[in-house]
C-alpha positions, 0 to 999 in steps of 0.5 A, spaced: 566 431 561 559 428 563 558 434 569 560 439 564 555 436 560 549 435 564 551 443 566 550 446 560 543 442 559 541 444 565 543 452 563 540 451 556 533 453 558 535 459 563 539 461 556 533 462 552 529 465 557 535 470 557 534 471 551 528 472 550 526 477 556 532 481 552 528 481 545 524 488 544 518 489 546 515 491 539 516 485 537 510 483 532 505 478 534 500 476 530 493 474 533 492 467 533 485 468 528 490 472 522 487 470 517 480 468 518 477 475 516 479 481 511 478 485 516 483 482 520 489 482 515 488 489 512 488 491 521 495 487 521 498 489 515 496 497 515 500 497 523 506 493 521 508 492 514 515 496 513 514 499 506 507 503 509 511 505 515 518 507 511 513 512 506 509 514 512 515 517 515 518 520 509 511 523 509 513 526 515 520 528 514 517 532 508 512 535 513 518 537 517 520 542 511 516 546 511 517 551 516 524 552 514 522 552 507 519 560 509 524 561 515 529 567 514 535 566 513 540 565 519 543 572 521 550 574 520 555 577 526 561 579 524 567 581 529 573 586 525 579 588 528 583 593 526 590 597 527 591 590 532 599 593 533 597 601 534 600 603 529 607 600 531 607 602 538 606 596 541 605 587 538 600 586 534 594 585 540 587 581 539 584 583 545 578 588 543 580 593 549 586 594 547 586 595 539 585 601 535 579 599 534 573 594 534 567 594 530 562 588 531 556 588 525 549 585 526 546 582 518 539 580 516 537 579 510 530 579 508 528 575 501 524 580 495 516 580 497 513 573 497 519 569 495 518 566 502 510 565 502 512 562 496 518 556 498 513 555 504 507 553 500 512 549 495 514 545 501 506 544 503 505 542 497 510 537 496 508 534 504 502 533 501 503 530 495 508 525 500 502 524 504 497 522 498 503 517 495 503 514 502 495 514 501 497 510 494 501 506 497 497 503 502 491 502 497 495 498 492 497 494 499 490 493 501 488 491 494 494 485 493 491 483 499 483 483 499 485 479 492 490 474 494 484 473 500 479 472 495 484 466 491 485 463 499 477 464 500 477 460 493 482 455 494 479 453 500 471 453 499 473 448 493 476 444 497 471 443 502 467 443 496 470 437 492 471 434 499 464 433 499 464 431 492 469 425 494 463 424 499 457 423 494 463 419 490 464 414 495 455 413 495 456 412 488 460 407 489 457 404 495 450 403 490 454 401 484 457 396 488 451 393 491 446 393 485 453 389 481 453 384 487 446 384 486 447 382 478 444 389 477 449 392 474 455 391 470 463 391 474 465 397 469 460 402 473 464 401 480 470 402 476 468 408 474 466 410 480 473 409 483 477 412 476 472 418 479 474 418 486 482 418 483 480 424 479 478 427 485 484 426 490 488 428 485 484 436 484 484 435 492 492 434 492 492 440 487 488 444 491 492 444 498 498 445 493 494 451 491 492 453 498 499 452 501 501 458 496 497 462 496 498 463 505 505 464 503 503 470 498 499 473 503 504 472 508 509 476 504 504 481 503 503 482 510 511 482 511 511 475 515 515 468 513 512 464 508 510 458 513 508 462 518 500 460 520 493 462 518 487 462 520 481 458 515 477 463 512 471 463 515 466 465 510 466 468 503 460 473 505 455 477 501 458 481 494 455 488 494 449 490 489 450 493 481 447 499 484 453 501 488 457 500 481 454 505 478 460 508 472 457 515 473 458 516 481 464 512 481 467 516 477 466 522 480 468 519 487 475 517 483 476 525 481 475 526 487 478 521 492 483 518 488 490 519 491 494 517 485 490 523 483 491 527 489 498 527 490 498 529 482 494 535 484 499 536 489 505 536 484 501 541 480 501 545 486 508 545 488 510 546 481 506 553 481 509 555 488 516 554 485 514 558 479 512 563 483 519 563 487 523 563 481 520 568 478 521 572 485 528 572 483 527 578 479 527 583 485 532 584 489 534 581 496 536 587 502 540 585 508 540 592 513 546 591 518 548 595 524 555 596 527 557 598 533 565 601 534 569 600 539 574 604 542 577 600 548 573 600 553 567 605 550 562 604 544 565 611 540 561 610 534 556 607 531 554 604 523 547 603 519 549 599 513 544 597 507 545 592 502 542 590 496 543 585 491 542 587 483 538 582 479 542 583 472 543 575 470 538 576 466 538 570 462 539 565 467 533 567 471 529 567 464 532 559 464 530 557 471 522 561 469 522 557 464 524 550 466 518 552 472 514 554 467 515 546 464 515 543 470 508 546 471 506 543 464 509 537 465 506 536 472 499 538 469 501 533 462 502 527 468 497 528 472 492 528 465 494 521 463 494 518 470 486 520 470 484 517 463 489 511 465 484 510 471 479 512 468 479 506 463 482 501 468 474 503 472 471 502 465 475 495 465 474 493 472 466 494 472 464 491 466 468 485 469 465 485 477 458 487 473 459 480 468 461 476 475 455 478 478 452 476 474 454 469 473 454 468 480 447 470 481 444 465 474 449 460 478 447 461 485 439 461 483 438 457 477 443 453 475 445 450 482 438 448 484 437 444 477 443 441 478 442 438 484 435 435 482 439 432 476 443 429 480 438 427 486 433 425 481 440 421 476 441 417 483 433 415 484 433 412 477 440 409 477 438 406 484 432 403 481 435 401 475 432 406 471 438 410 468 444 408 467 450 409 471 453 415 465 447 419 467 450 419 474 456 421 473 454 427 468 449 429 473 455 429 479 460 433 475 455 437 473 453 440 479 461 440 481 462 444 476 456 449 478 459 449 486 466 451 482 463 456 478 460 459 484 466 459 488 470 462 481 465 467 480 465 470 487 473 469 488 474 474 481 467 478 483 471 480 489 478 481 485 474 487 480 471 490 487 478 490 490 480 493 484 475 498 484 476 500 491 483 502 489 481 507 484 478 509 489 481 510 495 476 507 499 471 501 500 466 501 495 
């Protein structure tokens, strides 16, 4: 039993490599940095996630229609025998050569004038409204990850940011402890600083609670298992200016790339081509046929057949015109409320980047700066026993709460950009 045992050991690792070597090729394999940049997200997600590749591939199955859409019905052959027993001289016979007659018959029909132009250009526009879904699609994406990106920027620069604060803690304390050895200061002052310090291990724990669930949504964004790695953030960058969120230009920039709006313009458009096959239907259809008749073993005679279907259900054909006639309503109702839905959601969303920008520029120039001389100069009084230690731990919480505010207002400043860009269509 031992040798049986100590053979599959050894076999284990060929097994794996076996099966390894027989994965496919395509396998995705994610850089080891994902994570670190938007860039780098949006590159892996728009390569690989399976719902922008499924409506990429219906975008081209409906392109694929539309060269049958204005074809030519198939031809028909027909083969007819007729007096198959040679008016009772002999068996009943299937051989062309030697039955009374043969007559082979050759149809085409051909649509009424502009049916097929109109079927085509249908098709098209439906291809093009599949292709603008797809559009749709990948900027809805795109924006779920920028704004998930933007809570795991946050995340991570508030827990670095109060990792500091836990460091300017463990100072305070420091000092509370030496000016209370010293008989400068009461024990209460580094009992408070250690009830502090608690505090923020506990925001610190929720903060990389916080951090682990959001890498789990963004991994689901990108179709990969919740725990797969990333990469730290490596910086938040710079916010675009208020010029670039003008509401007049970023308006017409949505009427004009939006591909919500696109796809709903393509709709429109092939509501009208199928209105205008519809109302085709009122002409006839001709078919033309040639026939050639057999005679044993020689071509006798020849046909020239004409065909010509008449239009008289009249009132169906009214029915069909009219409901391609509501459809083009309905398509040109849907696609007026889609524009004024978007349009209030860029009013919505640059007020709100607008107020963001805001209060990260006042927190960033002024409120920032104060409250770092209020700390500095809170610590300077209470080491020369000039404030007491509740001055101190205000002027910590104060700047914590500015360096929070920063953080928090560039996080949802950044989620109103991603917003914006997906009326867009496009990076802002």
């Amino acid at each position: 039993m031992k040798p049986l045992v100590r053979f599959l050991a050894a076999c284990a690792p060929l097994a794996c490599s076996v099966a390894l070597a027989q994965l496919p090729a395509s396998m995705p394999t994610a850089p080891p940095d994902l994570g670190a940049t938007l860039d780098g997200l949006l590159t892996y997600a728009a390569a690989r996630h399976p719902e922008l590749r499924s409506m990429r591939l219906e975008a081209d199955a409906a392109a694929q229609r539309v060269l049958p859409a204005g074809a030519l019905p198939d031809p028909m052959f027909q083969i007819e025998l007729r007096d198959i027993d040679n008016g009772g001289a002999s068996s009943p016979n299937l051989l062309p050569g030697r039955v009374g007659a043969t007559r082979y018959q050759l149809r085409q029909t051909f649509p009424s004038w502009g049916k097929r132009d109109a079927k085509r250009d249908a098709a098209q526009a439906s291809a093009d409204e599949a292709a603008h879904r797809t559009d749709a699609t990948w900027t809805e994406l795109s924006m779920r990850i920028k704004s998930t990106f933007a809570r795991y920027q946050q995340a991570t620069a508030s827990l670095g940011q109060n990792r500091e604060v836990l460091a300017l803690i463990d100072r305070i304390e420091s000092v509370a402890q030496v000016r209370y050895a010293g008989g400068l200061a009461p024990q209460q002052d580094a009992i408070r600083a250690q009830v502090e310090r608690t505090t923020m291990r506990t925001d610190i724990a929720m903060l990389e609670a916080d951090i682990s669930s959001t890498r789990a949504r963004l991994n689901g964004l990108l179709a990969r298992t919740s725990d797969a790695p990333l990469a730290e953030p490596l910086g938040e960058g710079v916010l675009p200016s208020l010029a670039k969120v003008d509401l007049a230009s970023l308006r017409e920039r949505v009427l004009a790339r939006n591909p919500q709006l696109k796809a709903e313009d393509a709709r429109i458009r092939a509501a009208e081509k199928n209105k205008d096959s519809v109302f085709a239907n009122r002409y006839p259809e001709f078919t033309f046929g040639l026939s050639p008749i057999q005679m044993r073993n020689r071509i006798a005679e020849w046909e020239l057949m004409f065909e010509v279907n008449i239009p008289l259900q009249q009132g169906a054909r009214r029915a069909d015109e009219r409901e391609a006639l509501s459809m083009i309503a309905a398509a040109q109702a849907r696609r007026e409320a889609q524009l004024n839905d978007l349009l209030a959601q860029l009013g919505e969303n640059i007020a709100a980047f607008e107020a963001a920008h805001r209060v990260e520029t006042l927190t960033r120039t002024s409120l920032l700066p104060q409250a770092e001389v209020t700390l500095q100069a809170a610590l300077a009084g209470y080491e020369s026993g000039k404030v007491d230690f509740t001055t101190v731990l205000e002027a910590q919480r104060q700047i914590r709460q500015a360096r929070l505010t920063l953080i928090r207002t560039r996080a949802e400043a950044r989620m109103k950009q991603a917003e914006i860009e997906r009326l867009l269509g496009e990076a802002l």
